[in-house]
N, C-alpha and C positions, 0 to 999 in steps of 0.2 A: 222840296221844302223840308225843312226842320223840324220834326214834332217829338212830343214828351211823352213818356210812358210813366204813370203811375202809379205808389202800391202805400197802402196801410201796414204800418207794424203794429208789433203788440205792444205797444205804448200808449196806444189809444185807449182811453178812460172816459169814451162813450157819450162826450157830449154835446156832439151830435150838429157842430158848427159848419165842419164840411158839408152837411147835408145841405143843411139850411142857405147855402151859399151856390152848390154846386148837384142841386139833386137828383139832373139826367145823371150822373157818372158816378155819385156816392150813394152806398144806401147805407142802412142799420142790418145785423142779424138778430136772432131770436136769443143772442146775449146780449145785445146791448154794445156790439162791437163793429165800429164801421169797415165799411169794405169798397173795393171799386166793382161795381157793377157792370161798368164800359167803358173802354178807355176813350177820352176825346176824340171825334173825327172833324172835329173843326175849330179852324181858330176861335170862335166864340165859345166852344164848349173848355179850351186847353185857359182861356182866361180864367174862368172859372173856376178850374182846378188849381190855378197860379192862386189866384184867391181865396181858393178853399186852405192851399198848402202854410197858406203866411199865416192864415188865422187862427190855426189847430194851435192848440196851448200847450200842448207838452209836444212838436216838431216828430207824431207820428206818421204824418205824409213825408214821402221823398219824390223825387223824382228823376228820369233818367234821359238825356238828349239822344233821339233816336233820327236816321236817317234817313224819309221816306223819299222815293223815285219810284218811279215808272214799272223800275226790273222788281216791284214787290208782286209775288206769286198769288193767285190766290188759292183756296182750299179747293180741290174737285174732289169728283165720285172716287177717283181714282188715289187719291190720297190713301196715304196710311194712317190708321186713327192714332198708332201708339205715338208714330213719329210725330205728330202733330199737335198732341198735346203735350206733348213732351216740349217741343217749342214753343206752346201758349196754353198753359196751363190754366189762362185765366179764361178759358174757352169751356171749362169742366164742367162750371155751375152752369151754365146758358145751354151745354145740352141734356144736364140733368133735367132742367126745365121743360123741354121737348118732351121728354118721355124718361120713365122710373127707370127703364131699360141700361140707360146709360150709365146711372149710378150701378148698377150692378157688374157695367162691363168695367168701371174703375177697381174693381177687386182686387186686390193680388194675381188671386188665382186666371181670371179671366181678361185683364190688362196687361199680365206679363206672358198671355198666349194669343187669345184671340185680338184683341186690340194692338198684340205686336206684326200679324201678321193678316189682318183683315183692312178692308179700307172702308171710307163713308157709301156705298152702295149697301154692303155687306151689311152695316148698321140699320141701312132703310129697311132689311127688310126683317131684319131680329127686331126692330121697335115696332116697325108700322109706320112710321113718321116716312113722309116722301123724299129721297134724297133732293127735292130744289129747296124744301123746307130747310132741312139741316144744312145745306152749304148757303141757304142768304142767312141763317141765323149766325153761322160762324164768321163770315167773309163782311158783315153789316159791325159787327163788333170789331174787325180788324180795322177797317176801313178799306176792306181790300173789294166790296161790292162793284164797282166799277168794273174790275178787270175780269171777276165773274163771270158780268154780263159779257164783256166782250169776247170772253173765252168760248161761249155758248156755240154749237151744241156741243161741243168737245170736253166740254164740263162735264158733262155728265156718261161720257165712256170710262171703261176702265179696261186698261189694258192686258189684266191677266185674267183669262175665264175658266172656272174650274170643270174638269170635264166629269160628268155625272157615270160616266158608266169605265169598268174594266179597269184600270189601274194597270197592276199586273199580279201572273197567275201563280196561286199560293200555294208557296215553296217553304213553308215556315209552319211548325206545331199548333194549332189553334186550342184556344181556353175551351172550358165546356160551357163555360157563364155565355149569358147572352145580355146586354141594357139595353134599355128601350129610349131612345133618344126623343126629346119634345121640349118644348120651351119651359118647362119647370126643370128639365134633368140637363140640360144644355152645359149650366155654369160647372156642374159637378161632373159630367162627363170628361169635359174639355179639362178640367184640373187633372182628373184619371188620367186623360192622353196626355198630359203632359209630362205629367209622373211616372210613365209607363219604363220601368225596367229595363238594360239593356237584354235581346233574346224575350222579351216578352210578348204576347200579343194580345188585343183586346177585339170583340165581336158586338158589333152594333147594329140593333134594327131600329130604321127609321121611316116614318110612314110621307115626313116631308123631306123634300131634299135637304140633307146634310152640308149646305153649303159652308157653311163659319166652321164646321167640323174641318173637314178637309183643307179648310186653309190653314190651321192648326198644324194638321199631320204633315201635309207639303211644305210648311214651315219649318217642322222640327227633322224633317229631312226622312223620314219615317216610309217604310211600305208601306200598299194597301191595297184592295183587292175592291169590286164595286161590284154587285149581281144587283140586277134590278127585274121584281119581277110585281108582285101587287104593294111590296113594300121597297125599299133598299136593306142592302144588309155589305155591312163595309167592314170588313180586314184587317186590321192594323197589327203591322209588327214594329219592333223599334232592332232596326239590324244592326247596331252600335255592339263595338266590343268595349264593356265595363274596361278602364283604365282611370288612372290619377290625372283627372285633369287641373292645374292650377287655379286655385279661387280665383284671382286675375279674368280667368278667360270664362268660367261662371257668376258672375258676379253680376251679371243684367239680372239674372233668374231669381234673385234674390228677392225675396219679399219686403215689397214697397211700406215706408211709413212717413209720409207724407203731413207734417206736422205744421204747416207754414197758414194753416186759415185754423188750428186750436184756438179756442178761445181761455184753454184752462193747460197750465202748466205741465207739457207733456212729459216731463222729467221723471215719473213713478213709474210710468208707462214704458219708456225705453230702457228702464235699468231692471224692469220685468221680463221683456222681450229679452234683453242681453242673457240673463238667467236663464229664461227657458231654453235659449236656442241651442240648440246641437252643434259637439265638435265640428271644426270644418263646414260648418255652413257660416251665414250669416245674414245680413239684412243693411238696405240702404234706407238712411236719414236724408229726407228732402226738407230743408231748412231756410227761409230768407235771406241767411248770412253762414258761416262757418262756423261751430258752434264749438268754438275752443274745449269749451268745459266739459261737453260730454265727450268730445275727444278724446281728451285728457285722462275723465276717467274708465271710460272703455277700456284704453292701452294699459292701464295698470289693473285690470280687471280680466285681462289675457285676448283682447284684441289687437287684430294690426287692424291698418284701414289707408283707403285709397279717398282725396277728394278732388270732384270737379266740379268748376263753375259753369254750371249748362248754359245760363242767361244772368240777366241783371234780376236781383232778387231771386235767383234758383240757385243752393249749391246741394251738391248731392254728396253725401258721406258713404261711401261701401265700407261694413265692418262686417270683418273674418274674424270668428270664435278659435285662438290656435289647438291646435292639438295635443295635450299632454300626454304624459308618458304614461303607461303602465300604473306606476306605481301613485300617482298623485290622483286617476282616476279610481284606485281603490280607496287613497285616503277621502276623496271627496264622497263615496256612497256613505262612508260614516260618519259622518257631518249633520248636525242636528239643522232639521229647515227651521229658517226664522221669519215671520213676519214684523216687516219695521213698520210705524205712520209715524209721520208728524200731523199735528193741529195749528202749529204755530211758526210762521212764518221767519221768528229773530231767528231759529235754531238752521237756516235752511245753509247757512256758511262751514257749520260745525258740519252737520251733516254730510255735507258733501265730500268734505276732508276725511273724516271717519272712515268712509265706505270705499276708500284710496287704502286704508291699511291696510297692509300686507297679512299681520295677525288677524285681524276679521275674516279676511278670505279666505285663511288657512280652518280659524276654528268652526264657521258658522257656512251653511250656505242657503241667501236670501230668497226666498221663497216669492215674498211679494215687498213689495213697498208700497205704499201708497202716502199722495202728500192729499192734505183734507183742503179742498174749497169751502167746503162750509162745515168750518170745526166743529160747530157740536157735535158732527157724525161720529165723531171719532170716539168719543166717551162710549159708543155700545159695543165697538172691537175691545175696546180693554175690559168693558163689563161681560160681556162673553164669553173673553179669553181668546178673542180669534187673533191679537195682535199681541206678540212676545215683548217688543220695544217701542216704547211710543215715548214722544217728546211733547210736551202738553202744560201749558199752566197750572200752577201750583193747587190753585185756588178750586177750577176746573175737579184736577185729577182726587180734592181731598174725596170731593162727594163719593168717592168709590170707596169708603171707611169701609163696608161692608164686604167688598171684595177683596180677592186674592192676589195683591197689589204690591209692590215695594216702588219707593221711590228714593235711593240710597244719596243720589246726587241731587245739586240746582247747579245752574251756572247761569241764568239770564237775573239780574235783579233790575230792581226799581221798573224803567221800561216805559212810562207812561208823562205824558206830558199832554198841556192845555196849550193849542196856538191859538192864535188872536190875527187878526188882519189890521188891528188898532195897535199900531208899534209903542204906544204909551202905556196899555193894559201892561202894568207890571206885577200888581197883585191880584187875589181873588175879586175884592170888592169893588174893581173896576168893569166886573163883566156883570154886575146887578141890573137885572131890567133886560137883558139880552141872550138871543138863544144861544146855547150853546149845544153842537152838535157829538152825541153820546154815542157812545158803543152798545150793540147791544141789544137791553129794555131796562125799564125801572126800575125790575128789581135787581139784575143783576150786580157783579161787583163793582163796574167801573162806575157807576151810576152812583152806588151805596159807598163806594169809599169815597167818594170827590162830595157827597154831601157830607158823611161826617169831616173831610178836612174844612170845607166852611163851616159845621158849625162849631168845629173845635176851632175856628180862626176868631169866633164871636160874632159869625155872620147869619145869618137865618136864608136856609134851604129855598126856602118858598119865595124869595125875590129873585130869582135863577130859575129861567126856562131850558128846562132841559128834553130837546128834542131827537126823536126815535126815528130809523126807519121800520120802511113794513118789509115784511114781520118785525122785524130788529134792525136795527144798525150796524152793518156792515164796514169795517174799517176799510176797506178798499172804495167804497162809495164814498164815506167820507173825506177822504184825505180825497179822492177824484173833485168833488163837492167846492173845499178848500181853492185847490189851485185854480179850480176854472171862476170864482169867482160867488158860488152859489151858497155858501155859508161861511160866516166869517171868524165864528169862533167855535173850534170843535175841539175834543178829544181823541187824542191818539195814542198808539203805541208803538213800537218801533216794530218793522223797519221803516213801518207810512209816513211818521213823523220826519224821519231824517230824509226822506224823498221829497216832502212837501217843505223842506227847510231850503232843500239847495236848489228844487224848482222856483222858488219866491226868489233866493238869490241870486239866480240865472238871471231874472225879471228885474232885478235891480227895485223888487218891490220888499219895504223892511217890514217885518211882523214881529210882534214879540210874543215870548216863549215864558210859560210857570212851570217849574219843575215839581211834579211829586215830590221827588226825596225831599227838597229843601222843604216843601210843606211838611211833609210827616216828619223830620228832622226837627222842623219849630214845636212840633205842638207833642210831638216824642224824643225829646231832646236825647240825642248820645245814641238813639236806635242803629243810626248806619242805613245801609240800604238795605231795603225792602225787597223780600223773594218772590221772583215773578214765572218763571217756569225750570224745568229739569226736564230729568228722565225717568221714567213708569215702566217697570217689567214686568212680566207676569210672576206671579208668585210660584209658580208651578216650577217653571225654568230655571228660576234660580236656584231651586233645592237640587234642581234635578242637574242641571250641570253650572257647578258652583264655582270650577275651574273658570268656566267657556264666559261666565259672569262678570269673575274680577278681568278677567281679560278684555274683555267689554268695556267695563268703567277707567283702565287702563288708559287704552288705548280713545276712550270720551277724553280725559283729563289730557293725554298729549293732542289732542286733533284743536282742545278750548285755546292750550296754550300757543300752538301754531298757528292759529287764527291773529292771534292776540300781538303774536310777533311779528306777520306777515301782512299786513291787512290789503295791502296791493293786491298781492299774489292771491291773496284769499276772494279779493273782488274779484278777478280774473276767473278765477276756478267757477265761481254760483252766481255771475251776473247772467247766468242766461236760464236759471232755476228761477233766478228772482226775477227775471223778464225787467227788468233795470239797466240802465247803463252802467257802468262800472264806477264813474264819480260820486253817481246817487249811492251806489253798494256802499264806498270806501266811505262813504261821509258816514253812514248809517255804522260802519264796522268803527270808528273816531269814535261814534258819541257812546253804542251800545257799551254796557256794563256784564261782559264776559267773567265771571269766576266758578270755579270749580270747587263746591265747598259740598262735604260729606261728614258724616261720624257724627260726634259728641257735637262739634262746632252747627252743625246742620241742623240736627234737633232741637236746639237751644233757640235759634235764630227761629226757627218755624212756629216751637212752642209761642215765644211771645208775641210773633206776629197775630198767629190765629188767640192767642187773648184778647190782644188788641181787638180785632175782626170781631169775636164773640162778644164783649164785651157792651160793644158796637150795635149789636146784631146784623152786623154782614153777613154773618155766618151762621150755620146752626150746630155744626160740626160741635160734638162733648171735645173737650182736649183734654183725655186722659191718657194711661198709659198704650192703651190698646189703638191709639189714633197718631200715637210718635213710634210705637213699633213698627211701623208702615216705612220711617225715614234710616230702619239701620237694617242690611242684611241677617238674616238668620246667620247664626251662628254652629 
């Protein structure tokens, strides 16, 4: 018969319909993000999931026609654990469940050794868990229990048994160190043997048999010597002659980053990892789909890379760090490190084009990046000093008046819009009497500017419910909120707004839209648009290398403009930062209000805005001289 395999993307906005339809086979995590927990083994459960797939609102279920007969294998003792989860990866969390042990053998270190060369026996007896337990808890999830059973008792042999005593006798220089092998020193030992040195050798006393040990060493093709006498004491040499072997053919050994159940945008994460990692080595990306953009910019970041599609929904990325010459590794140790964050989502298109120059990678080398889940984090890196570049809301970034700040550029304005689910809402005073969902809290800005644009409209605050989450209001929960139906009139800012425009008009359902500008435009006529976020540097950095600075803002102003000219190409590059589809991106890159404005012109604009603001009491920020020194470089 015919059956379907199923998988959640990150698309999912958590509200929780598959469940409620389909809840042997869906669950929730401790984000709020669902997941398959077992895939169908029967027609009545595969309905279900056909049901759960139609009704999900933003089309984060898929699914895949699969072939099931007779010839499907089932797991035994005998089995390899790497190979096996390597072919059902969705098998991870169900024996994390069994015992903590298994989450530890998915390690790097201990799944790119032991787990490549141990089988489910092996695992019985490092967890404690019975191997009959572990193979009905995998084989019940496959639907492969049946063949299990009939396989019985052959199931549970395994055909290669390690032999406890003598190996062979030692012809190789022995270390003077001695480890003591036990199940706390297991995982670390087994990384040691794996890293073991060509001509190297290591001495281990064990008071249990060493069995996961040894399948490690007889793995990696390694001597080894066995005396057994009140304890074991095991040998290892690794007799390999040190040569250049092709990244190609190292490239399994690579340390795994498996990013396909994040719930939070691994993108600061991997372009860390690329930093850190050492010439000639590298690291594989396990990803849902092919992940163009970080491809793309790895290779301009001086990687090659190898991709294959292991299964449906697994593709695997190998990226090799190349090797430079001589002379570019000398210019790189004097290269000032930088750390970047952003807080703010519009800036995430620029970003990703920036960190493609070629003058950035020459001047600066990035130390960390980090992108903020919950932006207010980010205002203590800049009050600290621990973050050199940050991208951040205007408004946000003034309160650091006190600090060692410069913010020389903006390029994101206006940015903020009211939707409606009532396609007729065309001005403010048609959402009186109705909640309207905030950013945020009350006192914040968004809150405090949308009440003075009503009451400069002539309308009174206090007939407008304006409702919060907890703690605050989350614009990601919001615009989630929105589409599926559970608030009908919120506040937004981009890029949620332009996601929640062209998901309505996927839906063929019409909403109508109030623009900021055009309010502040009636009631500040001739203002123009309104400044919404930039760029924040440390003030330290910029005295200190003043060159490496304009180079920076440089090379900001072509990446605003490239954006600006390209927006396809720009979607392609950070739809997979923005965890977006690329139409959602490109809608979002149409409406946003990119410009690149500095100097005299920038100060001018700021100054009156935060009059405005103060005036208001948005704000509490003095706007004097020493609060617009903040918008132009030293001199």
């Amino acid at each position: 018969m015919e059956y379907k395999k199923y998988k959640v993307s990150d698309e999912c906005i958590g509200c929780m319909a598959c469940v409620e339809v389909a809840s042997d086979n869906f669950d929730m995590n401790n984000n709020n993000i669902a997941y398959l927990k077992k895939q169908p083994s029967a027609l009545s459960e595969q309905s279900l999931c056909n049901e759960a797939l139609d009704v999900c609102p933003v089309g984060a279920i898929s699914s895949e026609n699969i072939q099931q007969n007779s010839s499907v294998k089932p797991i035994l003792a005998s089995s390899n654990i790497k190979q096996t989860l390597d072919a059902h990866p969705e098998l991870k969390p169900i024996l994390i469940e069994l015992s903590p042990m298994f989450k530890r053998m998915q390690k790097p270190a201990l799944y790119n050794t032991l787990a490549k060369y141990a089988n489910f026996k092996d695992a019985a007896k490092v967890t404690g868990v019975s191997v009959c337990e572990i193979l009905h808890a995998m084989n019940s999830t496959l639907g492969t229990e049946d063949a299990l059973h009939k396989s019985m008792p052959e199931c549970l042999n395994t055909s290669h048994v390690v032999k406890l005593n003598g190996g062979q006798e030692i012809d190789w220089e022995e270390s003077n160190e001695r480890y003591i092998y036990n199940s706390e020193s297991m995982s670390n030992l087994i990384e040691k043997v794996s890293n073991l040195d060509s001509q190297e050798n290591l001495v281990i006393i064990s008071i249990e048999e060493p069995i996961e040990l040894l399948r490690v060493v007889e793995g990696l093709e390694f001597k080894y010597n066995i005396e057994k006498t009140k304890e074991y004491r095991i040998s290892i040499f690794n007799p390999k002659v040190e040569e250049n072997i092709p990244w190609q053919d190292r490239k399994d050994e690579f340390e795994v980053m498996d990013v396909r159940n994040m719930t939070s945008d691994p993108f600061d994460i991997l372009i860390k990892k690329a930093y850190e990692i050492e010439e000639d080595f590298g690291f594989i990306l396990i990803q849902t789909f092919e992940p163009t953009p970080m491809i793309n910019m790895l290779a301009e970041m001086g990687f090659e890379y190898l991709v294959e599609q292991k299964s449906f929904g697994e593709v695997w990325v190998y990226f090799h760090k190349l090797v430079t010459d001589g002379e570019d590794s000398d210019n790189d140790s004097e290269k000032p490190e930088v750390v970047i964050q952003s807080a703010t989502p519009v800036a995430y298109p620029v970003i990703m084009r920036l960190l493609q120059s070629d003058k950035i990678q020459k001047a600066v080398k990035v130390k960390e990046l980090k992108v903020w889940e919950e932006t207010e984090k980010h205002l203590a890196w800049i009050a600290n000093g621990k973050a050199d570049i940050s991208f951040s809301a205007l408004i946000t970034s003034a309160k650091l008046k006190k600090h060692d700040v410069k913010i020389p550029a903006l390029f994101v304005w206006d940015n903020f819009v009211i939707l409606s689910r009532d396609s007729q809402a065309k001005k403010l005073s048609d959402l009186e009497g109705y909640d309207i969902h905030t950013p945020l809290f009350e006192e914040a800005p968004p809150a405090k500017i949308t009440k003075y644009l009503i009451q400069a409209s002539g309308l009174n605050p206090d007939n407008f419910n304006f409702v919060f989450g907890e703690p605050f209001g989350r614009p990601e929960k919001i615009y989630s909120d929105f589409v599926t139906g559970h608030a009908d009139h919120v506040i937004l800012r981009e890029p949620e707004a332009s996601y929640a425009v062209k998901i309505m008009k996927d839906r063929g359902i019409d909403i109508a839209e109030i623009s900021y500008n055009k309010l502040w435009n009636q009631i500040n006529e001739g203002f123009g648009s309104f400044p919404n976020a930039g760029i924040v540097l440390k003030g330290e950095f910029t005295r200190k290398y003043p060159e490496i600075t304009q180079v920076l803002l440089d090379e900001l102003k072509d990446a605003i403009q490239w954006v600006n000219d390209n927006k396809q190409a720009s979607a392609n590059l950070s739809f997979d930062m923005m965890r977006q589809p690329t139409d959602r991106v490109e809608l979002f890159l149409d409406r946003v209000n990119f410009e690149y404005v500095e100097g005299d012109k920038l100060v001018k604009k700021v100054k009156d805005y935060f009059d405005i603001l103060s005036a208001q009491g948005i704000v509490e920020a003095k706007i004097d001289d020493e609060f617009l020194s903040a918008f132009k470089l030293d001199k």
